[in-house]
N, C-alpha and C positions, 0 to 999 in steps of 0.2 A: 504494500500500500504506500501511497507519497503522502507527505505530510504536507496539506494544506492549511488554508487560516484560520484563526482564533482556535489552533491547538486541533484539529479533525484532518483526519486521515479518510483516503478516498483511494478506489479502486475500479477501473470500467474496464466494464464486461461487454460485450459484441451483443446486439440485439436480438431478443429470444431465445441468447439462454437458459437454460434451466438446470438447476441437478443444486448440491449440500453443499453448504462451505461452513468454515470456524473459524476464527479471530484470534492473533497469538500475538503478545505484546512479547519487547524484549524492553525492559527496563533495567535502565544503569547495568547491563549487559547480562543483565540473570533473567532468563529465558520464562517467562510464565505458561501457566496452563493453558490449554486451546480450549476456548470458550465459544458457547453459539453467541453472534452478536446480540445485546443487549434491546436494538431497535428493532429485529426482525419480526415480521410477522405472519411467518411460515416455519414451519421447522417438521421437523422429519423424526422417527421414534424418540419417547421420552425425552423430545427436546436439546438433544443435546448438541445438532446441528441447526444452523438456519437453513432456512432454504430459497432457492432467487424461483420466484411465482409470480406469477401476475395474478390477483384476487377474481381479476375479473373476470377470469378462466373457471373459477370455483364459485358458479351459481347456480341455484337450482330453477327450473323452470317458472317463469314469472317473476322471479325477482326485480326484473326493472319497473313491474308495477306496484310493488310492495309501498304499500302508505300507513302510517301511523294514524289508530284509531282515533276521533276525535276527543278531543277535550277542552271542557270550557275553562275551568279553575282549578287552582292544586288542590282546595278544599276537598271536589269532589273525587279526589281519588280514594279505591281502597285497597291496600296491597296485602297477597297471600305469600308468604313465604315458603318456599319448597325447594327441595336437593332433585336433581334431575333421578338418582338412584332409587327415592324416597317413593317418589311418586309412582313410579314402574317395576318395581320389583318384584313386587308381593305375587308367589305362584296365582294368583284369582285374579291377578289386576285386568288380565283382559290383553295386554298390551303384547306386541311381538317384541318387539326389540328392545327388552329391559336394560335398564341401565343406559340407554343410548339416548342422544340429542333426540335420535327418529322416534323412541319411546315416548316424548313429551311432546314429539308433534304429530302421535296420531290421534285419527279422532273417532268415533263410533267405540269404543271399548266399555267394554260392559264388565260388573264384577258378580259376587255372591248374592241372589235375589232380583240379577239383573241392575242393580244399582249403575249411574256413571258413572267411570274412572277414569282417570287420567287428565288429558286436557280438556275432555267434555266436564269433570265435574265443576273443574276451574272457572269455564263459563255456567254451567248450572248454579254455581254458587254466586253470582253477583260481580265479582270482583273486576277490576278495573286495570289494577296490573299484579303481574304475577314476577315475582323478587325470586331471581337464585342463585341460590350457592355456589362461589365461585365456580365460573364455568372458565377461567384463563388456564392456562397450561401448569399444573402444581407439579409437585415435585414428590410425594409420596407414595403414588402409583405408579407398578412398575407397567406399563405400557405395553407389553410385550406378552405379558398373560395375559388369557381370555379374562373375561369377564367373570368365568364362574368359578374365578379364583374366590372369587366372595373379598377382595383385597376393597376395605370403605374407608374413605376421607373425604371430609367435609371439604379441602379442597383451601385452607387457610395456609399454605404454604406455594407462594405464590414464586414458580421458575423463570415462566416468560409474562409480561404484563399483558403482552398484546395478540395472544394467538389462543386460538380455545383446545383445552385439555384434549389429549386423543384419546383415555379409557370408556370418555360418551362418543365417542365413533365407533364405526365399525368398520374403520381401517388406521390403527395408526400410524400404520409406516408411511401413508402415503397423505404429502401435507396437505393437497386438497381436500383430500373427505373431511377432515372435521371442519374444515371452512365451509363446505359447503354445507353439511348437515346442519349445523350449527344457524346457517342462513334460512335455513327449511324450517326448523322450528320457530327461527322468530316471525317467517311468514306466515307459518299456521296458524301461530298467536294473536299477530294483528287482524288474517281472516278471520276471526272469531271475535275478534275486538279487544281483543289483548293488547294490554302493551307493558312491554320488558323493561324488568329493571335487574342492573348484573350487580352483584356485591363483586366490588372489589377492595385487593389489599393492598394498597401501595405505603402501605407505613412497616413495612419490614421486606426480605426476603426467604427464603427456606434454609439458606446457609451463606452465610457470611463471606466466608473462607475462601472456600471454593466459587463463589457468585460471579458473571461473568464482570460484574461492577469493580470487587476488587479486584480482580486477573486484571483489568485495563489499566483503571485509573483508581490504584490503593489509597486510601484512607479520606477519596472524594465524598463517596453515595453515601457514606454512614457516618451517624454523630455520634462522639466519642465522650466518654468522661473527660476528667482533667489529667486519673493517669493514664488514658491511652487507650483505656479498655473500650469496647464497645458497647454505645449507653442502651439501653432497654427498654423502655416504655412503653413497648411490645409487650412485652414478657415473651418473648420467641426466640429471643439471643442478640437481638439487632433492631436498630430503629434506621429507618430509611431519611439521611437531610433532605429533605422536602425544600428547606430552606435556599437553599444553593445553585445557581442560574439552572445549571446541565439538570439536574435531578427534576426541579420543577418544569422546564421545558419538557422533560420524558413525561412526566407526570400526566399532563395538562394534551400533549399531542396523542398519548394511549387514548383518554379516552374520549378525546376527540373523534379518533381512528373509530373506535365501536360505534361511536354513534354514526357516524358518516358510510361505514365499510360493512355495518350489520344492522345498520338500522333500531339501535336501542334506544329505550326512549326514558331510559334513567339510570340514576347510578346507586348503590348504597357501600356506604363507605366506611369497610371497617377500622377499628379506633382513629376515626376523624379528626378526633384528639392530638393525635400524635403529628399529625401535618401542621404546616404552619398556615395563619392565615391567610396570607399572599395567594399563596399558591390555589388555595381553593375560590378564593376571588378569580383567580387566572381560570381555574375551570369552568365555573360558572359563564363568564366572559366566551370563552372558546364555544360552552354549547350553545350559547345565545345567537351565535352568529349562524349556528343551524337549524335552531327551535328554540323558544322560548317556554316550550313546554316541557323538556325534558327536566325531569323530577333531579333533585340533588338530595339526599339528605344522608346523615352516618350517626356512628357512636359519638357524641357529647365528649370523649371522655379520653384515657387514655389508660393504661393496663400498671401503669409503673412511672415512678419521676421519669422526666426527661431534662438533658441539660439546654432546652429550648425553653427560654422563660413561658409561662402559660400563658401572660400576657398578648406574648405571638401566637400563638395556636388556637385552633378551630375547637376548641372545648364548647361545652351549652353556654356561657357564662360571656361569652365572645360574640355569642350568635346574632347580634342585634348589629354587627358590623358586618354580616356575612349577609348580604340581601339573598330572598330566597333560595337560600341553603338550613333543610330542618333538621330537626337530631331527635332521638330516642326518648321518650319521657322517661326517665323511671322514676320520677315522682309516684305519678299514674301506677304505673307498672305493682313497684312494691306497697303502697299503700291500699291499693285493692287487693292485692294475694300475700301480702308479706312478704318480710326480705326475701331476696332473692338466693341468696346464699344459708341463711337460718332456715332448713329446710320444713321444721316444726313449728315456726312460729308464722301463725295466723295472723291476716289481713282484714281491713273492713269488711267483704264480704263474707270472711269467717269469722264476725262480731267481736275483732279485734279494737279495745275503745280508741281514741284520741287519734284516728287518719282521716280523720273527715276533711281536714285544710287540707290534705296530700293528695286526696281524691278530688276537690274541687279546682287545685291549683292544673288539673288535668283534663277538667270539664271545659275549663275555659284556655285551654290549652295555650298554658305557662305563661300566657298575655296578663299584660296588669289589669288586677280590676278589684272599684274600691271593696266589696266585700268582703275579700280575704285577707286573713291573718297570715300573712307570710311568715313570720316566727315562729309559727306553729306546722311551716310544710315541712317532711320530712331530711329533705336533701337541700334543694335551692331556696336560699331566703331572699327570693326577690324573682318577682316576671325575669326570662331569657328570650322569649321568643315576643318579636316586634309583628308579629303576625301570625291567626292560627297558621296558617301553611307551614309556618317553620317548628311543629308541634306536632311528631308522630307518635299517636299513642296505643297503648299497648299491655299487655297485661302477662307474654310469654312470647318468647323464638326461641331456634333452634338452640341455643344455649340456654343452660341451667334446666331444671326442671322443667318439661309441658305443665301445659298449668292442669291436667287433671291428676300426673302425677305429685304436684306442688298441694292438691287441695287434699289428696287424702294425706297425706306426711303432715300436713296442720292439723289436722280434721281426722284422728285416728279412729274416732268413738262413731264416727260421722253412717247413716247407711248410705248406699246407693244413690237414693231418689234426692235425700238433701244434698250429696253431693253433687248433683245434676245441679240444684235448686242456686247453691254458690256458684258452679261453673257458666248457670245462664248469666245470673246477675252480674261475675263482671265482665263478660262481655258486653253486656247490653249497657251500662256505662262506658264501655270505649267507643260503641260502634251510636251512640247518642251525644260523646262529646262532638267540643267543637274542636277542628283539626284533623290532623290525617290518619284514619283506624288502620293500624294494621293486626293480620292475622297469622301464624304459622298456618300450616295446608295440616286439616287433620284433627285442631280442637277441636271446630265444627261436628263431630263425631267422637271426639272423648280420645283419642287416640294417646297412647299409656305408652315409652318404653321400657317400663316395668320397673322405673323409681332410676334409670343411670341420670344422671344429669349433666355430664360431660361424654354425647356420644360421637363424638368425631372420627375414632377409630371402631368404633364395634358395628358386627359384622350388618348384613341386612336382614338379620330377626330382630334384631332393638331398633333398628332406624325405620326398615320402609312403611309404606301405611298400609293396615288391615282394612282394608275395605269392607271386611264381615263385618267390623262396628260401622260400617255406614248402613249397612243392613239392620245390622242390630239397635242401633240406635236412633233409626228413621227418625223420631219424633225433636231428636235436637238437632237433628241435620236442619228439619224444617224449619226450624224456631229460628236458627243462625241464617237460612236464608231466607226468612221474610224478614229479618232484622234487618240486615243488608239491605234488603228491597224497601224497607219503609225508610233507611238512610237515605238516599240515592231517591227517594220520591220528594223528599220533604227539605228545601234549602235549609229552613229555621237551624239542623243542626249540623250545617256546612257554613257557614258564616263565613265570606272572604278577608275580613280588617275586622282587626282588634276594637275599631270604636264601634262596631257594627253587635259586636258582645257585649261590648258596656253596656251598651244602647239600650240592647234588647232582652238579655240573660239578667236573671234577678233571680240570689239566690232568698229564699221562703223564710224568715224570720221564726224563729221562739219554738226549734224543733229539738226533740230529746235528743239524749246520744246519742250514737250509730242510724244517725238517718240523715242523708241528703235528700234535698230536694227542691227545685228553680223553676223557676217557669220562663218560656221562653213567648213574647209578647208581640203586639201589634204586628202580626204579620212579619216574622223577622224571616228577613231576606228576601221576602215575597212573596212567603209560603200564605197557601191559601187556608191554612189553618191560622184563625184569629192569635189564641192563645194556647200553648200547648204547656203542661204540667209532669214535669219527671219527678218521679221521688224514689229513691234507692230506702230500701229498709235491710241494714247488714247484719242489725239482733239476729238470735237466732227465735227468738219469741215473736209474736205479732204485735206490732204496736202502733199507736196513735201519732197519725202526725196532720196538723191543721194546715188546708189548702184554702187557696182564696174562694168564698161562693160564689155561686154559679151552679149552672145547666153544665156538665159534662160527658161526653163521649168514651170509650174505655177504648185503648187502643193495641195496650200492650197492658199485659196483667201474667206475671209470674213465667212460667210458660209457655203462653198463648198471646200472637201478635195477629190481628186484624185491622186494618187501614180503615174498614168500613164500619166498623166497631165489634165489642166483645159485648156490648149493653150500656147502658144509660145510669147516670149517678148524676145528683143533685146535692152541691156540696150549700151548707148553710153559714158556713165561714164557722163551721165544727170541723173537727175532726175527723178523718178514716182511719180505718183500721186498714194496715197493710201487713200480709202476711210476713214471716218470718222471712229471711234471706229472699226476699224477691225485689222486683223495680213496676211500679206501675205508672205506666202514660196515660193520661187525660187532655182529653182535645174540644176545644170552642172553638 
């Protein structure tokens, strides 16, 4: 290669070549490893070569008419989270090519009682986009065994930024198929009105050492302690300088590249935290110039110190500098189901006292507003988010417990049906705040992996989904998807601007412990519902809580959601009685 300017090195090839190449620095005369280049966006088995392709060679049929499904506001998003392996694996799933990109982009699959599986359930269910797990090229699969190695990773070990994994192909030696398949799925997606969101990981690598970043250019890509070591903030061995022209320019053109090259129509960004704030300005900026719709949002947080003052970084606490870039609540999160880590310790909706501010600071997702006691929120003592949109909330993902496994480990005494009864109610509080509800693929149906809470490596009996509980459990499949459906009917609880919740959200004055409940007023947002009335009861006993009078409509009541009502209640500016762990809607 000749060394060209501002330090890059360049090398031409004869036009329509094709075939592998690797990159081999010799620095201060000591010869380094031969690494696949770091920019490539083709590469050939487990990544370990690049490879020279033209992308445009690797499309599937219709791809040049591939358009992203419409959207009006980020409010109205609602995103399902799911592992490509998760969703397809299960012997019953219906699906041919498990484990494979083509897995999640067929459609017609049926499971046990005929239920939908796969990507039909994903549109059966409502949702709007569908979040997964790293699908870029990792580093923990060996590439090379089939599939029915049973070899499972979630895929947070990220090799190459900009090329998708070959273990979801069904070739990986050869660098087109996974581009192309990869392209087939997200076209099937958008047919069905899907639109994709990629988790990605640019705040570490899978190894440091060996990475092609330090082979090239040692001790640039990674931020270091004071004595030298490689600082953490990951918790993975290494934090990626985000900070640093080259790093942020890789950063920022990756995932530019996906949007542009596959057509994604969002990004989620794990420990968010850990980047600096620039850089996620620069990405934001870079997608704008191709959509103004594509979704941004990550982890708040970060895993471990970093020697990046926090001040610079993309933490929740920052987020009011980051214009439409949102982060994870765990206000919300742990305040409805309990810490997330204390696996015994119960939440509001297991009549845990004193998380009512932690629940409401979630309702109105994480925007100021005068009626809360910020002192009293569990984590953030102060609004983060300058707008619901920048407000994903949330109650369980792929990390730490599913929350059906979260509620019995609080709730050991608990039977069955009340555990149903906590698992409706909090969702029915996410999927009623204001802001972006998200869901892992699988609550919906109680989906259990048998108490692991860390499954990143175990096999596909603890990760993928049992579709038989979607049989078996028919009755909260439906509950979860009219809830959905009465979200996405009714603006009132998508609210675009933070003054538009002042405005209109009013929480209900002079109520007992463990009960929320607000009314959302004069037609907010221009729902043709006058005044509508939530009230969370987290007790595990039934109890009283006084709503304003009036003629009211029932719309949602415990288990049972009807838009055209459940019956008629005439409140006298008394009191109801609202059952034990339930949520009840009233509508004028």
């Amino acid at each position: 290669m000749q060394k060209a300017e501002g330090g890059t090195w360049t090398y031409a090839l004869p036009a329509g070549t094709t075939g592998f190449y690797t990159v081999q620095a010799t620095i201060a005369g000591r010869v380094m490893a031969e690494v696949a280049d770091p920019y490539t966006h083709a590469v050939g088995l487990n990544g370990q070569r690049g490879a020279v392709l033209n992308p445009a060679t690797a499309q599937p049929p219709g791809w040049a008419d591939d358009r992203r499904p419409a959207l009006k506001q980020a409010t109205d998003v609602v995103i399902g989270e799911v592992h490509v392996r998760d969703l397809s694996m299960h012997p019953q799933s219906g699906i041919r090519q498990k484990g494979k990109f083509l897995g999640v982009a067929q459609l017609g699959t049926r499971g046990p009682g005929g239920v939908s599986t796969g990507l039909d359930h994903l549109v059966d269910l409502g949702l709007t986009h569908v979040h997964l797990l790293p699908i870029n090229d990792f580093a923990s699969i060996d590439e090379s065994q089939p599939s029915s190695a049973n070899r499972y990773n979630w895929g947070y070990d990220p090799l190459h930024y900009s090329v998708p994994e070959g273990s979801y192909a069904t070739d990986a030696a050869d660098p087109a198929v996974r581009i192309r398949e990869f392209k087939q799925l997200v076209e099937n997606l958008h047919g069905e009105g899907l639109r994709v969101v990629l988790d990605v990981v640019y705040n570490h690598t899978a190894d440091a050492a060996r990475s092609a970043f330090e082979q090239l250019v040692p001790g640039y890509y990674y931020r270091h302690n004071p004595d030298g070591t490689l600082a953490n903030a990951s918790a993975c061995g290494n934090e990626v300088a985000s900070e640093r022209p080259m790093v942020r320019k890789l950063i920022v053109e990756s995932v530019a590249y996906w949007a542009r090259e596959y057509h994604v129509d969002g990004f989620r960004f794990d420990l968010m935290g850990v980047l600096d704030r620039e850089t996620m300005r620069a990405v934001r900026v870079a997608l704008d110039l191709q959509d103004h719709s594509i979704l941004v949002y990550g982890e708040g947080w970060a895993a471990g110190p970093s020697p990046l003052p926090e001040a610079r970084r993309a933490v929740k606490a920052n987020l009011g500098q980051l214009d439409r870039i949102a982060a994870f609540g765990d206000e919300l999160r742990d305040g409805v189901k309990g810490h997330y880590a204390r696996h015994s310790e119960p939440g509001f909706a297991s009549g845990q006292p004193g998380l009512e501010e932690s629940v409401k600071f979630g309702i109105v997702a994480a925007t100021q507003h005068p009626q809360l006691d910020y002192a009293k929120v569990n984590y953030s003592k102060a609004p983060w988010a300058a707008s619901p949109a920048q407000a994903i909330n949330y109650v369980a993902c792929h990390d730490d417990l599913v929350l059906w496994d979260k509620l019995r480990a609080a709730n050991p005494q608990a039977s069955e049906a009340e555990l149903i009864r906590l698992d409706l109610l909090s969702n029915t509080i996410v999927f009623t705040s204001q802001g972006i509800p998200f869901l892992p693929v699988g609550d919906e149906f109680l989906r259990t992996k048998g108490g692991s809470s860390n499954s990143y490596n175990l096999p596909d009996s603890v990760n993928q989904l049992d579709w038989s509980r979607k049989a078996r459990y028919a009755a909260v499949y439906t509950f979860y998807r009219q809830l959905i459906a009465l979200r996405r009917a009714h603006p009132a609880f998508r609210l675009p601007t933070a003054e538009l919740v002042r405005q209109h959200l009013e929480f209900l004055p002079n109520l007992p412990a463990g009960t929320i409940a607000y009314r959302l007023k004069d037609h907010a947002g221009g729902d043709p519902w006058q005044n509508i009335v939530v009230v969370f009861n987290g007790n595990r006993t039934a109890t009283t809580v006084p709503v304003p009078a009036g003629d009211y409509r029932i719309v949602l009541r415990g288990d049972l959601v009807n838009e055209k009502g459940l019956g008629k209640i005439t409140a006298l500016g008394t009191e109801l009685l609202v059952p034990a762990s339930s949520a009840l809607i009233l509508v004028q």
